[in-house]
Each structure stands twice: as structure tokens, then as C-alpha cells.
C-alpha positions as CSV (number, residue, x, y, z in Angstrom):
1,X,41.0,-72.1,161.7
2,X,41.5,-72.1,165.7
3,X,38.9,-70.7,167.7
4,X,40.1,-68.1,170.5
5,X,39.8,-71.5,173.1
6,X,41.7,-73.8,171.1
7,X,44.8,-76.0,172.9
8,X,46.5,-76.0,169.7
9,X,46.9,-73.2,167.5
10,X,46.2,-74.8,163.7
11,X,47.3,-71.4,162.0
12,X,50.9,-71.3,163.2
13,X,50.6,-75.0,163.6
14,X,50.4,-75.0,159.5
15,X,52.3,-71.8,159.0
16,X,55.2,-73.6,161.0
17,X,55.2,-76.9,158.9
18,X,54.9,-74.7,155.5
19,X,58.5,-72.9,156.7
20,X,60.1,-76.3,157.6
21,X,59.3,-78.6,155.2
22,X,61.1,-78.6,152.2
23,X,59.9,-79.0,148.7
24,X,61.2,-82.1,147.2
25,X,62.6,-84.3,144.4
26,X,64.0,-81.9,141.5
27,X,61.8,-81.7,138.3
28,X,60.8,-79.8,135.3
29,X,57.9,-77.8,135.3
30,X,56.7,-80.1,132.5
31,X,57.7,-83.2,134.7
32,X,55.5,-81.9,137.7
33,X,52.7,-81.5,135.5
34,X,52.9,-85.0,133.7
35,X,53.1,-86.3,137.5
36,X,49.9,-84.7,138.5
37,X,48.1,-85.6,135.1
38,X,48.8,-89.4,135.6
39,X,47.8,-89.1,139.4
40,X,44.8,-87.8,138.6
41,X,44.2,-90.7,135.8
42,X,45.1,-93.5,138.1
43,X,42.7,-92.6,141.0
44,X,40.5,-92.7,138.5
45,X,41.8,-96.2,136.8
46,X,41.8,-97.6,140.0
47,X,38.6,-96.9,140.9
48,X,37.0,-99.8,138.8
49,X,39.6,-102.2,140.3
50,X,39.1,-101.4,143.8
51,X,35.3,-101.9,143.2
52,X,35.0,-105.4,141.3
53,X,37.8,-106.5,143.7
54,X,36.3,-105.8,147.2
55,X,32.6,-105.4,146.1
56,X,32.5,-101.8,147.7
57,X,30.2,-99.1,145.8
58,X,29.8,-95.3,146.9
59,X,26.3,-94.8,148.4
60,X,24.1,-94.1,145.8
61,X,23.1,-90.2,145.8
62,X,26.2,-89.2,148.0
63,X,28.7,-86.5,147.7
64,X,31.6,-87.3,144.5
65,X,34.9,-87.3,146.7
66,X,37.3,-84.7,145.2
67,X,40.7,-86.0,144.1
68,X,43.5,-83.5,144.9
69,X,47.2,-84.0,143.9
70,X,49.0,-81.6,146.9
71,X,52.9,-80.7,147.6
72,X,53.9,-81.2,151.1
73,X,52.9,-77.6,152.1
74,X,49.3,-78.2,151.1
75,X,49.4,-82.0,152.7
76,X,50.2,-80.3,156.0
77,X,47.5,-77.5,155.7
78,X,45.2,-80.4,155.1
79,X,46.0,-81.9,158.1
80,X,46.0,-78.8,160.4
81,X,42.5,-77.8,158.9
82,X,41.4,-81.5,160.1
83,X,42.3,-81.7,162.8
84,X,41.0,-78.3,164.3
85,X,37.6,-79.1,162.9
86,X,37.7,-82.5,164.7
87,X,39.4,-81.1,168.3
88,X,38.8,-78.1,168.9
89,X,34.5,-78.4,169.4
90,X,35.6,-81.5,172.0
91,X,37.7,-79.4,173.7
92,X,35.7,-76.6,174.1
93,X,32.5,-79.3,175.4
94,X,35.4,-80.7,177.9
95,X,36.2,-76.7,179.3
96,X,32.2,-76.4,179.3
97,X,31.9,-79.7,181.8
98,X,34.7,-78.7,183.9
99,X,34.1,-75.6,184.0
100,X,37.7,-74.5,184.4
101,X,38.8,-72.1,181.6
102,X,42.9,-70.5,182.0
103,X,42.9,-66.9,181.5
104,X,43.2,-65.3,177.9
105,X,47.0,-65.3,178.1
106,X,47.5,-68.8,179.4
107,X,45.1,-69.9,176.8
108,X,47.3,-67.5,173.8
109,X,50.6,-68.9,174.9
110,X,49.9,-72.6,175.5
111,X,48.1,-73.2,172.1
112,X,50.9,-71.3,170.5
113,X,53.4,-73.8,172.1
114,X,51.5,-76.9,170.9
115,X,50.8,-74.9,167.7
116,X,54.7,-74.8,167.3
117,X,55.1,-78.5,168.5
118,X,52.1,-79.8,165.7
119,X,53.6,-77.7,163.0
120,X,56.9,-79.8,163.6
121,X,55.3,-83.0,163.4
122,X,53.0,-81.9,160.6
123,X,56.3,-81.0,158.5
124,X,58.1,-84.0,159.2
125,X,55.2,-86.5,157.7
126,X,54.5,-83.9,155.3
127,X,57.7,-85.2,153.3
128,X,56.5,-89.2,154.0
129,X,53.1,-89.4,152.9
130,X,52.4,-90.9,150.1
131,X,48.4,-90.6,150.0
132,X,45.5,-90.1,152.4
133,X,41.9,-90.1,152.3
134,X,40.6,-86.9,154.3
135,X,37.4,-87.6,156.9
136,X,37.3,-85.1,159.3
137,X,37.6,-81.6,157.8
138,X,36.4,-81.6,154.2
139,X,33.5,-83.7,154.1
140,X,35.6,-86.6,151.9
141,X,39.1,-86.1,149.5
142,X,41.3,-88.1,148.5
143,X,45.1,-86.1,148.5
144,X,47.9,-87.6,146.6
145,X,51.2,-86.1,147.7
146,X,53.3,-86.0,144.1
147,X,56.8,-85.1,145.5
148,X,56.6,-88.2,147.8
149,X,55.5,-90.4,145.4
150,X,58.5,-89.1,142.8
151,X,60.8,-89.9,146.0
152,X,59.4,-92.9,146.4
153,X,59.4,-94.7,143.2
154,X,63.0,-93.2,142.4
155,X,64.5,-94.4,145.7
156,X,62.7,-97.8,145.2
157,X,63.7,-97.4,141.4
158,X,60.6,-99.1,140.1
159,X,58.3,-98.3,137.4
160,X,56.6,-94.8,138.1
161,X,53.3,-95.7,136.1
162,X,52.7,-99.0,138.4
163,X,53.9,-97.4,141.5
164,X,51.6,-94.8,140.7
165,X,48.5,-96.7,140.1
166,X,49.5,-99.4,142.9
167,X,49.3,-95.9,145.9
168,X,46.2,-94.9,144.5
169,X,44.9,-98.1,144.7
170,X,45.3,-98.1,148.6
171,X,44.2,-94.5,148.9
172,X,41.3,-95.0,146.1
173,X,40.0,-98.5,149.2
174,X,39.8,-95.8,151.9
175,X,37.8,-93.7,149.8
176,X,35.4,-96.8,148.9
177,X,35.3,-97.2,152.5
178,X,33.9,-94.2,153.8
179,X,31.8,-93.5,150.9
180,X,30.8,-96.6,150.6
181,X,29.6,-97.2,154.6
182,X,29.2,-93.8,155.5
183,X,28.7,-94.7,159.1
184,X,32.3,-95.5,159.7
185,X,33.4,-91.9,159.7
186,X,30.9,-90.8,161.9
187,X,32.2,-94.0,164.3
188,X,35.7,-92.5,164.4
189,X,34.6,-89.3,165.6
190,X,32.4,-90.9,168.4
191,X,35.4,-92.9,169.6
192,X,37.3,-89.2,169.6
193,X,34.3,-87.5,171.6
194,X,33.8,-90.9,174.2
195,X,37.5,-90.5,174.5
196,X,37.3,-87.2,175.2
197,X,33.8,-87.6,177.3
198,X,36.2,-90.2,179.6
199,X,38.8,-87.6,180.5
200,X,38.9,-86.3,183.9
201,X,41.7,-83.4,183.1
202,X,41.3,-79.4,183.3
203,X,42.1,-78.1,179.6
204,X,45.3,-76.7,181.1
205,X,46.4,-79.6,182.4
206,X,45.8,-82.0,179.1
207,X,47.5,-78.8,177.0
208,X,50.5,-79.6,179.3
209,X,50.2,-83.6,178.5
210,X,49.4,-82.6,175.0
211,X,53.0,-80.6,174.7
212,X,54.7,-83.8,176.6
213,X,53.0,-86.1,173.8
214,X,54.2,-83.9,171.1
215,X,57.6,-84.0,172.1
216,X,57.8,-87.5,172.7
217,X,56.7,-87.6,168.7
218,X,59.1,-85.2,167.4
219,X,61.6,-87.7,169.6
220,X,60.2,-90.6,167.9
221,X,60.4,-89.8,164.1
222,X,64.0,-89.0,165.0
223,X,65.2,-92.4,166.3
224,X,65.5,-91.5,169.8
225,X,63.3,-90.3,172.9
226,X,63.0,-92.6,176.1
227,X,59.7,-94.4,175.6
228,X,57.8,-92.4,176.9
229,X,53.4,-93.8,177.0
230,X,52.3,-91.2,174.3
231,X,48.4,-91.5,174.3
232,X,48.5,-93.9,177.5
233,X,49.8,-90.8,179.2
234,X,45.9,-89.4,178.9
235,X,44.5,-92.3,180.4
236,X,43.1,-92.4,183.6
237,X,39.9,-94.1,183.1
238,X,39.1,-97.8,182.2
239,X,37.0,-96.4,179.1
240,X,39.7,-94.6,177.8
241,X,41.8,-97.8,177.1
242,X,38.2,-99.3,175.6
243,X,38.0,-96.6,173.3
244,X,42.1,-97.1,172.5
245,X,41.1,-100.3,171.5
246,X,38.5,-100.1,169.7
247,X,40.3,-97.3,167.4
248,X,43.1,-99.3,167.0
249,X,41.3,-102.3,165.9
250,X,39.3,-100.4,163.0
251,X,42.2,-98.6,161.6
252,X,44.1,-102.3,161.7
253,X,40.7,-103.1,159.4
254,X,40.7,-100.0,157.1
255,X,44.7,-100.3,156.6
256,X,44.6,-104.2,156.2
257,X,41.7,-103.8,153.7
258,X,43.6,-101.4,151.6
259,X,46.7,-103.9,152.0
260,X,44.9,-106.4,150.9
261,X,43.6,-104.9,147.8
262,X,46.6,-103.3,146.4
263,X,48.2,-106.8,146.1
264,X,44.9,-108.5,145.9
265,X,44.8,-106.7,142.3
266,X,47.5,-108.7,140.8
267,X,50.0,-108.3,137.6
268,X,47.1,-108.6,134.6
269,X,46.3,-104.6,136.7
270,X,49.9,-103.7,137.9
271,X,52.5,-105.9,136.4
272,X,55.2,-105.3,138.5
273,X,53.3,-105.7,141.6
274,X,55.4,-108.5,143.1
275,X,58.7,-106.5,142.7
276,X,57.1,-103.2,144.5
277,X,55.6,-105.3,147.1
278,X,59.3,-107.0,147.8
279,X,60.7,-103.3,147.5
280,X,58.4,-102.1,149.6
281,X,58.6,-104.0,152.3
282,X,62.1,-103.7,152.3
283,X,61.8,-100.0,152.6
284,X,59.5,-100.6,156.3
285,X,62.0,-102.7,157.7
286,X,63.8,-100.9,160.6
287,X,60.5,-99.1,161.9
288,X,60.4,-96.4,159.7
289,X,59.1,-92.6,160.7
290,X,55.7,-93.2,160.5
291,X,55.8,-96.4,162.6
292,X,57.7,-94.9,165.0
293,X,55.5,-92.4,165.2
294,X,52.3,-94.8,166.2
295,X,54.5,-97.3,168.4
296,X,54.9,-94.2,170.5
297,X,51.5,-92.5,169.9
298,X,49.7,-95.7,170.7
299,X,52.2,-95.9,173.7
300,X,52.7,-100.1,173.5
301,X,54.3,-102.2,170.6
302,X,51.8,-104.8,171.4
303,X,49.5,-101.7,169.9
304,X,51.5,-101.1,166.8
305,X,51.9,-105.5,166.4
306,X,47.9,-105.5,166.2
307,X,47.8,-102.3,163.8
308,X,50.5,-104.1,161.6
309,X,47.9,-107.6,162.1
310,X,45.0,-106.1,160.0
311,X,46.5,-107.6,156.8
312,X,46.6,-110.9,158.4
313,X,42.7,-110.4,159.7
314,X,41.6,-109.4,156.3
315,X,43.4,-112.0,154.4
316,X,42.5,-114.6,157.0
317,X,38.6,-113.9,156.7
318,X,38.7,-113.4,153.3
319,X,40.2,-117.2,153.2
320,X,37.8,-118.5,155.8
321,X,34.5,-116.9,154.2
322,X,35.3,-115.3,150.8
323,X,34.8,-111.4,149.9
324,X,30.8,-112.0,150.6
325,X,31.1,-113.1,153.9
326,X,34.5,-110.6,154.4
327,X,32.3,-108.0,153.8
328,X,29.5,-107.9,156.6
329,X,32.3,-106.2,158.5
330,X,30.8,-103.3,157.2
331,X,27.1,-104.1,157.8
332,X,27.5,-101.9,161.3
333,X,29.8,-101.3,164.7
334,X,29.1,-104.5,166.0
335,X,30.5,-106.0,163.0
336,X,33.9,-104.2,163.1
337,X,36.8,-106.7,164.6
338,X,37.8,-106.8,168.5
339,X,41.3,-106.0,169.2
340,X,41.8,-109.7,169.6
341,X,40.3,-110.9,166.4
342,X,42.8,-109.1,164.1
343,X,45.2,-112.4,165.2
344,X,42.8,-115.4,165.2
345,X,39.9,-114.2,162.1
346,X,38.0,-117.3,163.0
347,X,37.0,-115.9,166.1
348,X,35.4,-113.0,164.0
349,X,33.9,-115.4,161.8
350,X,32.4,-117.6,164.3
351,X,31.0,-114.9,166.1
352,X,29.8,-112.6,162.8
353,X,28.7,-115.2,161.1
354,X,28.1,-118.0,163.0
355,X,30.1,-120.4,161.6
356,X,33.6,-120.4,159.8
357,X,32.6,-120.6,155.8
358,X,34.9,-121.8,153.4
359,X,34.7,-119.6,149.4
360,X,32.5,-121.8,147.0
């Protein structure tokens, strides 16, 4: 998985989260295998619903995403297997264009360090995911992590078969999304290599950031750390705080867009909706691991506020120009939202589409 250069070592990065994360809720063996035949079922179900809602459709002719229901073991090796495929070719362009490579050792003991650090984080989310559409790594799948969504809907104590469907339905939008524009995943991993591109540092050096940022995380999903910039800490360069932006405002789009659609589906498709939606919500309150984890990634809470305003963008162009117009977002980059958009939609739809258009 790492190559002999890597900062991070992804093998005892995903052999460390395996060890420490633990298995989950109790169950049968017949229980765990009723869980994963529903799962499978309701990314299908939902599917249909996703489409007629938001108008999405896979590109013709393109690859069938693969649905895979995963523990938290496999979640994690997921994760570490994506991100080495994404980082570890950028890092070895940024060694080529400095042209400062540490010795063998130095190279063996710092990715093992960050490999220890990543493996951490990895098995600390790897209990708090509930879903995730894979883009970098496997070409396209869909995981659904069964023991967190058994957690979930105990702790919540809702109805498992709505709960179910209702997490697919978010997971099965991201899936629309990138099958359905397939430009958008290759946009992310542009913004990864400009970032990368704008960064001035020896790969010894940002190894040594990299281990700060780490722990900073592993501080954050705990509650405490001092606040230190996480990302912001990389940036030196104008562009870099571009780029920043620019990431932050599409994944405000692609999570307000799945927001949108697992209420947007309403109680004739999930009909306790309203009650998980009330339950739910109740459950972020208090800046919960995974926000923590972005506030302090991102390094600002006015970045988190705008990740939390996609919703609100969505909603408000959706209200301003109906599903149609909503959806020449999609039509290329220079349709995707500026940072500052996600709080006033009409600015988008002024400048997208010329003028704001009320839904026939």
C-alpha cells in the first residue's frame, strides 16, 4: 500500500486502527446477517428515490458502483487504502521538485510515526461512521458501516428499517453525485495536487507538520487540544487558502445536497422521518467527534459554519429556482458555489443563471 517514499505508512497506519478499534454493538450471528441483508436492500430501494428526487442519473455506460456493508476494521482499511493512492504520488512529485529526499531511515521512521498517528485517527472515526461513498482508491463504492448504524438507531431508539433506508439515502446522493458528474471527483483530486503544487516545504519538514496536525486531531475528537490551525498550519502561500476554499465550498455542496435529499424524501418514503431528523439533530448538538474533527482540520469555525451552510445553499436555490435550475451546479467547476454563496444562494443564482427564478 505505501511506497518505500511515503510520509505516512498506510500498512501500520491500518494495522494500528484494526488493533484499536473495537468491534461493536452485541448481536447474533443471525442478527448481523439480517443487518447486512436489509443494508444491501435499502441502497438499493433508495436508489429510485434519490433519482426522481434530485434528477441525478449515473452516466450512461459507466462503471456499476459496488455496495459494500463493512465493520469498523474494514471502514478503516478503506480509508488507509484511499488515502495512500491519493497522497502518496503528490508527495513523491513534491520530493521530485524539491529535490530534497531524507535518508532511508529518516524516511522509515517518520512515516512509521505518522503511520501510528493515522491509524489512531482512522480507529477513532472508524466506530462513528455511519456511511461513505469511496472516490479516491477504488474507482467508486458505496461502504455502509453495520455496527454504527446498529449503535446509532439503538441510542437514538428509532425505527431500524427507516433509519436504515434514511443513511442510505445520504450515502446512495454521493454516489449519484459522482457517477452521475464524473468530473467532480477528478476536481477534488486537482484541488489536492494544486494544493500540494502551492507548497513550498521539504518532505521532511511537512512530515513534521503532518505529525503536529495529527495530534492536534487525535486532541480534537477527545474534547481537548489548544486550538491549534490544523491545515492552516500548511499554508504559506495565497493559493493555498484559494484551494482551502474552494474544497470547502464543494464538500458544503455534496453534504448539503445529501441533506437535502434525505429529508427532501418525506414520510410517504420514510415515515418517521420527522422524529429521526429531530433525534438526530439532537445527537450533533455539542460539536460531536467528527465536527470537532473538521473545526480543527479546517483550522477556523468560520470554516466549519460554511461547511455546516451547504444545507441552507441547497435549500435556498432549490427555493429560488427549483431542482432544474438547482441543478446546473453540476453543469462544470465554474458552476460549483464560492465560499460566499453557501450564505446568500441568490448570489449563485444571479450569477449562474442570470437571474433569480422562482419554481413554476
Amino acid at each position: 500500500m505505501s511506497s518505500a517514499s511515503s510520509m505516512v505508512d498506510w500498512d501500520l497506519a491500518g494495522r494500528t486502527a484494526r488493533r484499536l478499534v473495537s468491534g461493536g454493538p452485541s448481536t447474533t450471528r443471525e442478527e448481523a446477517a439480517a443487518v447486512v441483508a436489509e443494508l444491501h436492500r435499502a441502497a438499493a430501494t433508495a436508489v429510485a428515490h434519490v433519482e426522481e428526487l434530485t434528477g441525478l442519473r449515473p452516466v450512461p455506460g459507466g462503471p456499476v458502483p459496488e455496495v459494500a456493508v463493512v465493520d469498523r476494521p474494514g471502514w478503516a482499511d478503506a480509508n488507509a487504502r484511499g488515502m495512500a493512492t491519493l497522497l502518496d504520488p503528490l508527495v513523491e512529485k513534491l520530493a521530485q521538485r524539491t529535490g530534497h529526499r531524507p535518508g532511508a531511515l529518516a524516511t522509515a521512521i517518520g512515516s512509521r510515526a505518522t503511520g501510528v498517528q493515522a491509524g489512531g485517527l482512522l480507529a477513532f472515526l472508524a466506530s462513528r461512521v455511519l456511511g461513505q461513498y469511496e472516490i479516491f482508491g477504488t474507482g467508486g463504492r458505496l461502504l455502509l458501516v453495520a455496527p454504527n448504524i446498529v449503535a446509532t438507531e439503538r441510542k437514538l431508539g428509532v425505527d431500524p428499517s427507516d433509519f436504515r433506508l434514511w443513511v442510505c439515502l445520504h450515502e446512495v446522493t454521493h454516489q449519484l453525485q459522482f457517477t452521475g458528474v464524473p468530473w467532480l471527483g477528478d476536481y477534488l483530486e486537482e484541488q489536492v495536487a494544486e494544493f500540494v503544487a502551492a507548497t513550498d516545504l521539504a518532505p521532511d519538514v511537512l512530515r513534521e507538520r503532518l505529525q503536529d496536525l495529527l495530534r492536534s486531531l487525535a486532541d480534537a475528537v477527545r474534547g481537548g487540544g489548544d486550538g491549534a490551525p490544523g491545515l492552516m498550519a500548511l499554508v504559506r502561500d495565497p493559493r493555498q487558502r484559494e484551494v482551502l476554499d474552494r474544497v470547502t465550498a464543494v464538500m458544503s455542496l455534496v453534504e448539503g445536497h445529501a441533506e437535502y435529499v434525505m429529508d427532501g424524501v418525506g414520510p410517504d418514503v420514510v415515515p418517521s422521518v420527522r422524529t429521526l431528523r429531530k433525534r438526530f439533530a439532537q445527537r450533533r448538538k455539542g460539536r460531536g467527534p467528527l465536527d470537532r474533527v473538521l473545526r480543527r482540520l479546517l483550522g477556523l469555525e468560520q470554516k466549519m459554519k460554511q461547511y455546516a451552510d451547504g444545507r441552507h445553499f441547497v435549500g435556498g436555490v432549490v427555493e429560488l429556482a427549483g431542482m432544474e435550475g438547482f441543478n446546473r451546479v453540476w453543469e462544470g467547476p465554474a458552476n460549483l458555489p464560492l465560499i460566499e454563496e453557501l450564505t446568500a444562494p441568490h448570489l449563485w443564482v444571479e450569477r449562474v443563471l442570470g437571474r433569480p427564478a422562482l419554481p413554476a
